[in-house]
Legacy VTK file of the C-alpha trace (Angstrom):
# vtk DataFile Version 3.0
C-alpha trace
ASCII
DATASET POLYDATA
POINTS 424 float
-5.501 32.089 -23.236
-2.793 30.813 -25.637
-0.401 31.280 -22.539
-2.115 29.567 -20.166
-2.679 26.660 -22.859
1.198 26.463 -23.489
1.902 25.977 -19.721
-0.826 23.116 -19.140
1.041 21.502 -22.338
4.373 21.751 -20.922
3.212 20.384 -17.176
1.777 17.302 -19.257
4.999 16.701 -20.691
6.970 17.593 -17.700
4.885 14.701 -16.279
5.607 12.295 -19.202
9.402 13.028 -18.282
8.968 12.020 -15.030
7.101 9.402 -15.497
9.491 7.797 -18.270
12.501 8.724 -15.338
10.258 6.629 -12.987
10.568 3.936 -15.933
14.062 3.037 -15.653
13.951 2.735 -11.536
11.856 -0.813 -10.549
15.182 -3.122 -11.583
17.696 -1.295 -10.236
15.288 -0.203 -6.924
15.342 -4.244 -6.899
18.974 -4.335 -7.416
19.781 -2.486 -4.727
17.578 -3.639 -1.851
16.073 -7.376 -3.050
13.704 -7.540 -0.083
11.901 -5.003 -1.830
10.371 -8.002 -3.962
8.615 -9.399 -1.143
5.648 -7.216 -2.779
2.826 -6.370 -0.413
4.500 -8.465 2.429
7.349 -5.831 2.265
7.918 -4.244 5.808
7.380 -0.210 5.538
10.482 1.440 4.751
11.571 4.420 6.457
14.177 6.549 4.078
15.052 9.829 4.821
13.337 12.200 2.367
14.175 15.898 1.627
10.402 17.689 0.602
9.978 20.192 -1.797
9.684 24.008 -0.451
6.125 25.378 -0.565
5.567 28.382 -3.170
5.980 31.240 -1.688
3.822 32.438 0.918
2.038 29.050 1.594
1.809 26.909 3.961
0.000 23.036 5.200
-3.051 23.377 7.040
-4.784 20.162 6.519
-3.848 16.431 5.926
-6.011 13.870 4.430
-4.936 10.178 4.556
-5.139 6.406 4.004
-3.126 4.077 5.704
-2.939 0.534 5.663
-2.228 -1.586 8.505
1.031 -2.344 9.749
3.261 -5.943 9.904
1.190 -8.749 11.119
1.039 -12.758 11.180
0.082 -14.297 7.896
-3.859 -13.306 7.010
-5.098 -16.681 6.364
-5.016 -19.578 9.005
-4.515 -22.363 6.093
-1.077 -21.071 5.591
0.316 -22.421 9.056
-1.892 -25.178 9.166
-1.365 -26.367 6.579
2.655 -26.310 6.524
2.466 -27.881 9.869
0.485 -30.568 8.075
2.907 -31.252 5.409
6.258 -30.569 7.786
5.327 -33.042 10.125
4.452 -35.983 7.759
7.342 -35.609 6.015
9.233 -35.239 9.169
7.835 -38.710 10.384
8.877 -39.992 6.976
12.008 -38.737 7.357
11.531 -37.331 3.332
13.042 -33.796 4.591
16.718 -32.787 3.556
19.022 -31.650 6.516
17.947 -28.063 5.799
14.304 -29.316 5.930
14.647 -31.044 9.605
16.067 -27.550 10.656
13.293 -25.708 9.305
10.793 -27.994 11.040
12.548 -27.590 13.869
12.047 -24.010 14.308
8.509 -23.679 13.136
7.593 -26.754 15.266
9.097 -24.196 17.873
6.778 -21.422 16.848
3.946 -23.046 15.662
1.907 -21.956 18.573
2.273 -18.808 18.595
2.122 -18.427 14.490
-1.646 -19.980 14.869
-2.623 -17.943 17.614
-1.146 -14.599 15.602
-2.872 -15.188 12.558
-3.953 -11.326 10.627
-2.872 -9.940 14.178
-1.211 -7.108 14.258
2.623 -7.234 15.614
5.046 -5.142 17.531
6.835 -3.956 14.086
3.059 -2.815 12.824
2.583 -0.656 16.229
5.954 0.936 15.385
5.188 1.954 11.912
2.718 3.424 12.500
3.642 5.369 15.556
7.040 6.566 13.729
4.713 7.677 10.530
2.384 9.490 12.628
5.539 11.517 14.166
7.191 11.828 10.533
4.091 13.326 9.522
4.007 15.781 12.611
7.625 17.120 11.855
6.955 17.345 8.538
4.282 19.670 8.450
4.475 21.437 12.371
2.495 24.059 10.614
-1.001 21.735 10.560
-0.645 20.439 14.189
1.467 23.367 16.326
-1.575 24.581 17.795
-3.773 21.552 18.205
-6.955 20.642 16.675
-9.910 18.167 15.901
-8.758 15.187 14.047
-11.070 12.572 12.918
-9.884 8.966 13.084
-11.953 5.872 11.245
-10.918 2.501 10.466
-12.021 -0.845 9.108
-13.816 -3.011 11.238
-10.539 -5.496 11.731
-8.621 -5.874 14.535
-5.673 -4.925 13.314
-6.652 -1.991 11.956
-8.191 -0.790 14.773
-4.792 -0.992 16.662
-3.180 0.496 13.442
-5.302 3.389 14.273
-4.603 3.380 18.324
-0.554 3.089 17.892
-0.861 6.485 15.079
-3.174 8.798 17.170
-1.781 7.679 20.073
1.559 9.075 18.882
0.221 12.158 17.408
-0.821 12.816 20.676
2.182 11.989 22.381
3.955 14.983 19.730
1.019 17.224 21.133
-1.642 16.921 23.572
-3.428 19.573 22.108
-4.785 17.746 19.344
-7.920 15.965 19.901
-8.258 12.790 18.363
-11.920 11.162 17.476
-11.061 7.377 16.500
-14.181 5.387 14.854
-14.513 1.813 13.866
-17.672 1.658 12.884
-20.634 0.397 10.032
-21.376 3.983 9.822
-17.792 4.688 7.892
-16.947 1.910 5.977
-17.229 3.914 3.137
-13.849 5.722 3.826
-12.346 2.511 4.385
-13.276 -0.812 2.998
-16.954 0.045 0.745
-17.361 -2.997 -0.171
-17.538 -4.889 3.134
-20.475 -6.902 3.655
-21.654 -5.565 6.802
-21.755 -1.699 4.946
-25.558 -0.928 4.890
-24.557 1.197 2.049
-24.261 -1.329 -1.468
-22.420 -0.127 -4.147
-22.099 -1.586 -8.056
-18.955 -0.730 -10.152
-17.464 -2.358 -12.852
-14.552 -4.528 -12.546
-12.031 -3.368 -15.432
-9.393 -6.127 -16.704
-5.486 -4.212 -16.948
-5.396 -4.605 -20.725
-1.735 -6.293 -20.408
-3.644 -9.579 -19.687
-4.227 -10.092 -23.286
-0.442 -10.376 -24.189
0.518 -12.415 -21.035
1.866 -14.824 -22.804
4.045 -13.082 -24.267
5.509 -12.810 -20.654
8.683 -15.096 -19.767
9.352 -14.805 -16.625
11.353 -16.812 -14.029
8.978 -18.890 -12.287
11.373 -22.087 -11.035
11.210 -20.605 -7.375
8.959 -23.075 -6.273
10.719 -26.059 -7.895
13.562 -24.668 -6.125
12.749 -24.059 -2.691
10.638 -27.551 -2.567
13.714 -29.758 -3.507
16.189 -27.843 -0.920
13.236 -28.687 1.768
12.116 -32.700 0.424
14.579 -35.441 -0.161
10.834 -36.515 -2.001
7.475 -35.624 -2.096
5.820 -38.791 -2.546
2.418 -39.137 -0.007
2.936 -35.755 0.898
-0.498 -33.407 1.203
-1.033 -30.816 -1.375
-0.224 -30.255 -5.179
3.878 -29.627 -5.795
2.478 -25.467 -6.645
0.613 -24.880 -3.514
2.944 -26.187 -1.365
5.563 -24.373 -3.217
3.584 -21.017 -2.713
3.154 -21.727 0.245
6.862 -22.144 1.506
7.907 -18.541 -0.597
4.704 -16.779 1.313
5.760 -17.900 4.346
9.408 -16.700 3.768
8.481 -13.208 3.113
5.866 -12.888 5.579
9.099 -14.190 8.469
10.516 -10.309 8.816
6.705 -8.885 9.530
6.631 -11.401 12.998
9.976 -11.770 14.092
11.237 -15.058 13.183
13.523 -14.036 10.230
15.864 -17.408 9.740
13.039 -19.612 10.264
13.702 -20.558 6.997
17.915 -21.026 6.711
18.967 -20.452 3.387
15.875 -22.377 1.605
15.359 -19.342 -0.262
17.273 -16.046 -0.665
16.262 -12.620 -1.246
17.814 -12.670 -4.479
15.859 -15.605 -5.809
12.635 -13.961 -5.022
13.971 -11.177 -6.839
14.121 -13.040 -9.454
10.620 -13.666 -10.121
9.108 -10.530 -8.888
8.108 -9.236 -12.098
5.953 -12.130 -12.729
4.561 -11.625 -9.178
3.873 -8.049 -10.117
2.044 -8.481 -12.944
-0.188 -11.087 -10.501
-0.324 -7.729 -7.704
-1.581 -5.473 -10.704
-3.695 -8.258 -11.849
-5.534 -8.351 -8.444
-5.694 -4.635 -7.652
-6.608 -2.972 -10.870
-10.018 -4.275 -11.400
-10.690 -3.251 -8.050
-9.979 0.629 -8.684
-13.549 1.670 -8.713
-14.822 -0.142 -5.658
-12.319 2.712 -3.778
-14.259 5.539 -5.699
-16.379 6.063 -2.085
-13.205 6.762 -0.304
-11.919 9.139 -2.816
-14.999 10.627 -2.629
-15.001 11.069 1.349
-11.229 12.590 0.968
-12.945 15.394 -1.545
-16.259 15.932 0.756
-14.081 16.408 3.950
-11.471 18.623 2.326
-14.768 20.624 1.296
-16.210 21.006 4.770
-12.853 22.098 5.672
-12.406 24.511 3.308
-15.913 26.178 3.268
-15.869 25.970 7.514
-18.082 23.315 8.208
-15.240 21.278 9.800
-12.943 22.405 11.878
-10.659 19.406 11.093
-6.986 19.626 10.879
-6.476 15.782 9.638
-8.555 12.965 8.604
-7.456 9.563 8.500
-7.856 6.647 7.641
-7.144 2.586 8.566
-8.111 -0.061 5.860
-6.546 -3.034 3.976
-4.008 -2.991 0.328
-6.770 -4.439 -1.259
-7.922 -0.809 -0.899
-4.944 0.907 -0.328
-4.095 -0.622 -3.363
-6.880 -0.226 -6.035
-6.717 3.812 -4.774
-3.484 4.361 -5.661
-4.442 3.170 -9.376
-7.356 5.023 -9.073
-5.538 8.290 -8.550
-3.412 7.588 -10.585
0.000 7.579 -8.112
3.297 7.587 -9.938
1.130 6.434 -13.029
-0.281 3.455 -11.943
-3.556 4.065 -13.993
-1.448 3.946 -17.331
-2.789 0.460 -18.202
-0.233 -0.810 -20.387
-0.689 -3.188 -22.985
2.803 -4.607 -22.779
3.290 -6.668 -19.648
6.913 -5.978 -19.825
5.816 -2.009 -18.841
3.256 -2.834 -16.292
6.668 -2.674 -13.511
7.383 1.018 -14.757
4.018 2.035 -13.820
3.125 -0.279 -10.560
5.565 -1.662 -8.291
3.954 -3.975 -5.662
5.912 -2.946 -2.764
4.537 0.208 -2.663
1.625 -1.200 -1.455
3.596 -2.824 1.684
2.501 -3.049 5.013
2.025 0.522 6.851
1.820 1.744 3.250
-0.148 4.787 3.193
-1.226 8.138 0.919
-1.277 11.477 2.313
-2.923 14.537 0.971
-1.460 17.758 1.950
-3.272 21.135 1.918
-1.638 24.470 1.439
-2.885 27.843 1.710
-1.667 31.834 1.557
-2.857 34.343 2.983
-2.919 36.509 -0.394
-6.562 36.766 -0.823
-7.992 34.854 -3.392
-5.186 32.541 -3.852
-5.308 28.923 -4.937
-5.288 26.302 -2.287
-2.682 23.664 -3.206
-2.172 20.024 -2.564
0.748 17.848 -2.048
0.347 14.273 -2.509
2.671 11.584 -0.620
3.505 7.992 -1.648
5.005 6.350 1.259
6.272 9.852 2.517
7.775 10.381 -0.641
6.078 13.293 -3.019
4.417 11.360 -5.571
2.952 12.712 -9.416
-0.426 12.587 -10.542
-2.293 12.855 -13.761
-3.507 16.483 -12.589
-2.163 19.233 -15.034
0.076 21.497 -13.136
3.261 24.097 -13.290
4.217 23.736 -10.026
4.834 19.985 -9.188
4.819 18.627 -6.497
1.775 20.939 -5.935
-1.495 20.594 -7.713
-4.114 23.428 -7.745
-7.155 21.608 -5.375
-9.560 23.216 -8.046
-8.129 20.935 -10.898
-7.480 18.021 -8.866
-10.862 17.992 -7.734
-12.245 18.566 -11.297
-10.307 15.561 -12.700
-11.320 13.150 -10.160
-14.678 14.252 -10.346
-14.819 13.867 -14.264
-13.185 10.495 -13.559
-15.939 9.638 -11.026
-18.207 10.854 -14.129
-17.118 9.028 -16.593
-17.065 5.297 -14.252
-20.692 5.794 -13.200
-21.776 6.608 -16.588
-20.393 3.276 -18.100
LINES 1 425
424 0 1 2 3 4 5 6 7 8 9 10 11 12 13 14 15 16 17 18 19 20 21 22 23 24 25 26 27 28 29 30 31 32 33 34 35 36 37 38 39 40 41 42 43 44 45 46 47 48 49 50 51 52 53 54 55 56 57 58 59 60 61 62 63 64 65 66 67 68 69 70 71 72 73 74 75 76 77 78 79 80 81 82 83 84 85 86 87 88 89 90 91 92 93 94 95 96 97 98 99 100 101 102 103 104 105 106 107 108 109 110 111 112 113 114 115 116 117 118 119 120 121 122 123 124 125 126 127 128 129 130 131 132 133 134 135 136 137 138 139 140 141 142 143 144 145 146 147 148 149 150 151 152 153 154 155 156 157 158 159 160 161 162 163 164 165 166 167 168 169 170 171 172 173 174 175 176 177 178 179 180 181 182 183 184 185 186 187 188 189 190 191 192 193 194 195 196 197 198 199 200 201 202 203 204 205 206 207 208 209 210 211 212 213 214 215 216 217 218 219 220 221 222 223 224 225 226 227 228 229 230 231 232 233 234 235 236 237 238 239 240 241 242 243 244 245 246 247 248 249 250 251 252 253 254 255 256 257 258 259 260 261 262 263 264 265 266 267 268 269 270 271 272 273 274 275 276 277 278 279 280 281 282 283 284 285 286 287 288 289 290 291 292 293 294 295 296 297 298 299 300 301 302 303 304 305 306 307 308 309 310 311 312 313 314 315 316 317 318 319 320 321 322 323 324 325 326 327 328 329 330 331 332 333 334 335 336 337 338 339 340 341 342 343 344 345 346 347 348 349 350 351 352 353 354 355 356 357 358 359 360 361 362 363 364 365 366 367 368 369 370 371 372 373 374 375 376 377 378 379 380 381 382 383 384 385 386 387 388 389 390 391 392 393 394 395 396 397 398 399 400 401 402 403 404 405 406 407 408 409 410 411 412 413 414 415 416 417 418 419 420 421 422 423
């Protein structure tokens, strides 16, 4: 007993280590690649990743998942509209600078197509998700080498749906053996989006505030971006529709949504990488914001990843995947939820909430996958692997053998979790 109490100690500080190693990363992550800062507009990133060996004697057998959709046109309709509005009055006013008249030119160019696109899903989105369904196949051969039953559900949007097409499709293409069952449906929203209004099941959770908010003042951060990017575009801004912010949000949302449709240089050099940078740990703290009070509207899903890992497990299902299609405003929330890479550390200091959340790991084609291990040593543990991004990721389950977790704790601690939220 006093053994086995020493070893769950040392896998909670063997955690805090690498969790306080995670600490040091976000800045220089930014450093490195400044895109990275376009947050949740971020295209997915495909790195090369070397996976830790299985213990001995195990291997996958079953993959639970949560992806969200790939690239696509801006979500909202007012952004385009909007910009053509205020381009083209202040192109017949002749109040843009030379870099201004170039930009209108080219979005007067693709204005078209931008409204017609709007929350579509584009090329680049297909591709993501086709190349992480195939990652995921050569990863773990071992789940899919013989074929199998995999069920497929996704939100009821559009580009979900053809999130959902472009990964099983591919899946398929790696082996025609597996059968694929794809849903979009009222009957699963609950593994996907819980909250939608059209789910005949109505849930009530509390909506937790990140406890940083109460200090954000102490928070100086650069936020001149906008200021910035509106005098490089306006020789003035008289007459012009909208507030000086909006318009200024406006023109930096529309910059880093440019490399998720195609039309990267739209902009010229009204804004750099580098300057967007800049103020991405202000726009973090605004990501967290959003996201964490959310956390417990995902508590469905989590609870449809531990019912299906179940049926598997005691025979009911024959399933050798489940996965799922849905938004980061689910995505999201779940990964604070679990608990990712510490994202359900809550920090007081908004200074820390970057070394426990980063925003781009919540980009488009973001995703979470479960991994299930087994041995054939009877009576041995079945294990689970959990993926970030295709990168293994910690959680706040005790555990000796990171990256793999013991299913019987995990499920324990989420369930106490689930416990504890419905009981407040």
């Amino acid at each position: 007993m006093k053994m086995k109490k020493t070893v769950t100690i040392l896998s909670v500080v063997l955690m805090a280590i690498m969790c306080q190693a995670q600490s040091i990363g976000p800045l220089e992550e930014l450093s490195a690649n400044p895109r990275k800062a376009y947050g949740t507009d971020y295209p997915y990133e495909f790195t090369t990743v070397k996976l830790t060996k299985a213990p001995k004697g195990y291997k996958p057998f079953y993959i639970s998942h949560y992806g969200r959709h790939g690239s696509r046109y801006y979500w909202n309709s007012m952004l385009y509209r909007e910009l053509d509005s205020l381009l083209t009055t202040a192109h017949n006013r002749n109040q843009l600078t030379p870099a201004g008249e170039a930009f209108y030119n080219k979005f007067e160019a693709a204005k078209d197509e931008l409204k017609t696109g709007v929350s579509e899903l584009t090329d680049l989105g297909w591709q993501q998700h086709q190349r992480i369904a195939r990652t995921m196949y050569n990863n773990f051969p071992e789940v899919f080498k013989k074929g199998g039953n995999v069920l497929a559900v996704s939100s009821l949007s559009g580009r979900c749906v053809i999130s959902m097409s472009g990964f099983c499709q591919e899946l398929v293409q790696c082996n025609p053996n597996i059968e694929i069952r794809e849903q979009s449906s009222r009957f699963t929203l609950d593994a996907v989006v819980p909250d939608d209004r059209q789910n005949p099941i109505k849930h009530q959770c509390p909506k937790p505030r990140p406890r940083y908010e109460k200090n954000r003042d102490q928070f100086q951060g650069n936020d001149t971006l906008r200021e910035t990017v509106i005098k490089r575009t306006f020789t003035s801004t008289e007459g012009l529709p909208g507030n000086m912010h909006h318009i200024g949000s406006n023109l930096i949302n529309l910059y880093t949504s440019l490399p998720n449709i195609n039309h990267e240089g739209m902009m010229g050099n009204l804004i750099t990488d580098e300057e967007v940078a800049a103020q991405w740990e202000g726009a973090n703290l605004g990501t967290y914001s959003w996201l964490f009070p959310e956390q417990y509207v995902t508590i469905p899903i989590l609870q449809d990843i531990m019912r299906k890992a179940d049926a598997v497990l005691d025979g009911s299902s024959d399933h050798i995947a489940d996965l799922r299609f849905g938004h980061d405003s689910y995505l999201g929330p779940l990964t604070i939820l679990l608990g990712i890479n510490g994202a359900d550390r809550d920090p007081e200091d908004p200074y820390e909430v970057k070394n426990c959340y980063q925003n781009w790991e919540t980009c488009k084609a973001s995703n979470v996958q479960l991994v299930f291990y087994r041995s054939k040593k009877p009576g041995a543990d079945i294990l689970v692997k959990c993926l970030l991004n295709g990168q293994e990721a910690t959680l706040p389950v005790p555990t000796d053998q990171y990256p793999y977790y013991k299913w019987s704790d995990f499920r324990q601690f989420y369930q106490t979790r689930i416990n504890e939220v419905k009981s407040e």
